[in-house]
matplotlib code that plots the C-alpha trace (Angstrom):
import matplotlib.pyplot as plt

x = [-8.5, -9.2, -6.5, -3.7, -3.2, -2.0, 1.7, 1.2, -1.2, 1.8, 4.2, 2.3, 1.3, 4.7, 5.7, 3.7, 5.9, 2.9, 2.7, 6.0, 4.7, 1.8, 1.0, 0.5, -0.3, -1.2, -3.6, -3.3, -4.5, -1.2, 1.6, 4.6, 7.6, 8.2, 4.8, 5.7, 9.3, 8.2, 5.9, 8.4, 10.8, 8.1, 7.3, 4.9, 5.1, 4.0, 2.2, -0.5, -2.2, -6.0, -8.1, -9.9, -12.7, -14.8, -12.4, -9.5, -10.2, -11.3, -8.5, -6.4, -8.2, -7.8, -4.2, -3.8, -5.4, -3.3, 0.3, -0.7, -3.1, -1.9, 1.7, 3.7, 5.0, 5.0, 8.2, 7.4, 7.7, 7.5, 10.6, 14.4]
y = [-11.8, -13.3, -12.0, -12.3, -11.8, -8.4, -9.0, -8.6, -5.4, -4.4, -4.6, -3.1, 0.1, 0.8, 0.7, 3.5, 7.6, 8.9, 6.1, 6.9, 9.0, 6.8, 4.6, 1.2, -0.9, -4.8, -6.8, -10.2, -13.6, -15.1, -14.0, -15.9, -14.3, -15.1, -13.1, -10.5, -9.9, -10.0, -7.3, -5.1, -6.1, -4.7, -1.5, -2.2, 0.8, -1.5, -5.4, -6.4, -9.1, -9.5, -9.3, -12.5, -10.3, -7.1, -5.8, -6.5, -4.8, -1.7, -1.4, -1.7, 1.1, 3.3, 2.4, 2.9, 6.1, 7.0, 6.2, 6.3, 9.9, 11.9, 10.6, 10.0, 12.6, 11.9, 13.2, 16.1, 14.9, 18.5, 19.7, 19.6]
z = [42.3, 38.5, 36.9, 39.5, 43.4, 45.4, 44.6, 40.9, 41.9, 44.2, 41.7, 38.8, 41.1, 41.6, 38.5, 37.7, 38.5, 40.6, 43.2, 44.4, 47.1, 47.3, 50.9, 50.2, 53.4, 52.6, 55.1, 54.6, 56.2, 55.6, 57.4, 56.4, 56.5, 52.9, 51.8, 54.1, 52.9, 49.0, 50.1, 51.1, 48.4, 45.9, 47.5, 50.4, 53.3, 56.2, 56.0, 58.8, 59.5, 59.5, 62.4, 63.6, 65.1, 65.3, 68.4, 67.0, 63.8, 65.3, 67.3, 64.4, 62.5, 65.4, 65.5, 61.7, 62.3, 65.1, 63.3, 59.7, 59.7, 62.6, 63.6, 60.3, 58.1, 54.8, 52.2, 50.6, 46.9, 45.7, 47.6, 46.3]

ax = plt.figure().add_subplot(projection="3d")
ax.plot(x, y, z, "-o")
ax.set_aspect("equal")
plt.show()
């Protein structure tokens, strides 16, 4: 990125009232612990790790699918 890396994009999209309910997922090539737990400090929902082939990144879309789309239930931000 030109201007700065997916932390400061992170960090900045949190910031912001109407991300709050907002699902923010990084994929990365790097998974030290270190990236992985700034992640989380700044907002990130979940971190995963890139797929060295075709197979493996279709399974993980299928398994994103599976928890992200039709398993999780998201807050309901309108609700008291």
């Amino acid at each position: 990125m030109p201007n700065g890396d997916g932390f400061s994009v992170l960090e900045w999209l949190r910031s912001k009232k109407l991300s709050h309910g907002l699902l923010i997922i990084i994929l990365s090539r790097v998974d030290e612990i270190k990236n992985i737990n700034r992640a989380y400090a700044l907002g990130a929902n979940s971190f995963l790790t890139k797929p060295g082939d075709i197979e493996e990144l279709e399974q993980l879309i299928r398994s994103f699918k599976d928890y992200w789309l039709l398993r999780n239930v998201p807050p309901n931000l309108g609700a008291p």
